[in-house]
C-alpha positions in Angstrom: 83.8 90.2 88.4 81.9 89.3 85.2 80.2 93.0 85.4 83.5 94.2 85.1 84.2 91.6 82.2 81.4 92.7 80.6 81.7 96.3 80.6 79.2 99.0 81.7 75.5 98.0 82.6 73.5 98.1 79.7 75.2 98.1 76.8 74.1 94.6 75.8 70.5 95.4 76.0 71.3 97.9 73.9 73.3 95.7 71.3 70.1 93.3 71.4 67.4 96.3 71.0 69.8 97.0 67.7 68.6 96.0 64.5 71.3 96.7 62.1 69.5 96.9 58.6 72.5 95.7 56.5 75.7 93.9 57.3 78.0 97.5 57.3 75.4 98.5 60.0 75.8 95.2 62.1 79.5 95.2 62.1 79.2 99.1 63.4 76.8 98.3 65.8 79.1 95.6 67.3 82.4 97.3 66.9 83.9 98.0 70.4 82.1 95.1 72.3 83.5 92.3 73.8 82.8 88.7 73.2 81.0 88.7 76.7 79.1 91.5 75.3 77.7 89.8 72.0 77.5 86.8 73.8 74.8 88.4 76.5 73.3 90.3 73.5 72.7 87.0 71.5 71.0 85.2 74.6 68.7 88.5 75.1 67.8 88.0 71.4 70.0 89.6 69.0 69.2 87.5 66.4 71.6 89.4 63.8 74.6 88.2 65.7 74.4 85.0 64.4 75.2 86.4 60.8 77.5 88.8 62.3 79.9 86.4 64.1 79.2 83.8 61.8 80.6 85.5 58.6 80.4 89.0 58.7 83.1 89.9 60.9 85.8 87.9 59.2 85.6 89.8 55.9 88.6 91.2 55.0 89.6 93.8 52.3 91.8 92.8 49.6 93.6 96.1 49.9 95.0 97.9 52.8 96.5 101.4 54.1 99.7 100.6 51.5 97.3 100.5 48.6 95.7 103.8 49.6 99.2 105.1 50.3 100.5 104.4 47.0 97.5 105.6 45.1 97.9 109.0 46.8 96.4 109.5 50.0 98.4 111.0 52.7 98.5 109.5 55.8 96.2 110.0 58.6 92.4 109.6 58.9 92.0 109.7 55.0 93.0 106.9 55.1 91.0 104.7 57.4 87.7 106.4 56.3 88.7 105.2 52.7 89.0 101.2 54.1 86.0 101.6 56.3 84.2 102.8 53.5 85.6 99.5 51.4 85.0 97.3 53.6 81.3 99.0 54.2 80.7 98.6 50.5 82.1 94.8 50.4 80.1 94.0 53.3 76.9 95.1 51.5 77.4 93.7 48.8 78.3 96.7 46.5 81.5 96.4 45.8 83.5 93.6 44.7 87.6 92.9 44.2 90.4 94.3 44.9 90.0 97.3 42.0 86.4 97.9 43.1 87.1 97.9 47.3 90.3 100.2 45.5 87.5 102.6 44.2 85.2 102.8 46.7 88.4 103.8 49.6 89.8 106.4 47.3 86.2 108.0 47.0 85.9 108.1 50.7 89.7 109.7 50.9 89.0 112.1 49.3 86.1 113.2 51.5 
């Protein structure tokens, strides 16, 4: 039962063999794993993680897909590579407020 909790076999040696080099890359790394997951991943050594579910996953954007909307990106996956690319940038520490994250998504749109 807590395999199938867990998900397939492996995947949190994998997580704790990561070693995300900045924040954006720790919060990619984790994305799609369950809490069983980081939880097994921590205990196997996945030091990171304590960063990760300690403050990096609750950062939040100050904008959103309305923001991106109204500034003139259609609708569709322009718009979620502009916020991932926001909330890359906040994470790392390159970006900052809601006109910079603003930036840094309409950039990425465009892409």
């Amino acid at each position: 039962v807590l395999a199938a909790a867990i998900g397939p076999a492996g995947r949190e040696e994998a997580l704790a063999a990561a070693a995300p080099d900045r924040p954006s890359a720790a919060l990619e790394a984790a994305r799609g794993h369950g809490s069983a997951e980081l939880l097994l991943a921590r205990a196997l050594g996945a030091e990171w993680l304590d960063a990760y579910l300690g403050s990096w996953s609750r950062v939040v954007l100050e904008i959103d897909g309305d923001d991106l909307l109204a500034a003139g990106v259609t609708a569709g996956p322009a718009v979620g590579r502009g916020l991932r690319a926001a909330l890359a940038a906040k994470l790392d520490g390159e970006t900052g407020g809601r006109e910079g994250e603003l930036a840094v998504a309409l950039r990425a749109a465009a892409r």
